[in-house]
Residue, then its C-alpha position, 0 to 999 in steps of 0.5 A: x563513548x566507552x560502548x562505542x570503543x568495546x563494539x567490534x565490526x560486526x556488532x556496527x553493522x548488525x546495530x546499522x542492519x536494525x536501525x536502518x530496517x527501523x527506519x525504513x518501517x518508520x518512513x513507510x507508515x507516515x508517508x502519505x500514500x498514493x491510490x491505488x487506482x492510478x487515476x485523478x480521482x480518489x475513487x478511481x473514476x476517470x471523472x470528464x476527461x475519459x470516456x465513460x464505459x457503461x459496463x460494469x461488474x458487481x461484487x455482492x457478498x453477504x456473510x452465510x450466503x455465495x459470493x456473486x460476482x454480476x457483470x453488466x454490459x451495457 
């Protein structure tokens, strides 16, 4: 109690800054994380309730070796 009654005003908010910046820290790294994708499944696919799109694109990389990037459409 004696620290409390020593801190002046703007050592409150500079202590309330940092402990609310660490909470905010906390709560982002527990949280469960949604997807990224936005769909129903955890791969992004559409799974049966969209229609399929038979088109696709391929990232092929390899260390030492040109990235390609192959698009089928079909």
């Amino acid at each position: 109690m004696r620290y409390l009654v020593s801190v002046d005003w703007q050592q409150i908010i500079a202590l309330t800054i940092v402990a609310a910046t660490a909470g905010i820290f906390a709560w982002r790294k527990f949280r469960p994380r949604r997807s990224p994708f936005g769909r129903a499944g955890h791969c992004g696919c559409a799974g049966g309730s969209q229609p399929v799109d038979k088109s696709s694109i391929v990232f092929h990389a390899r260390k030492g070796e040109r990235p390609q990037v192959i698009m089928k459409m079909k």
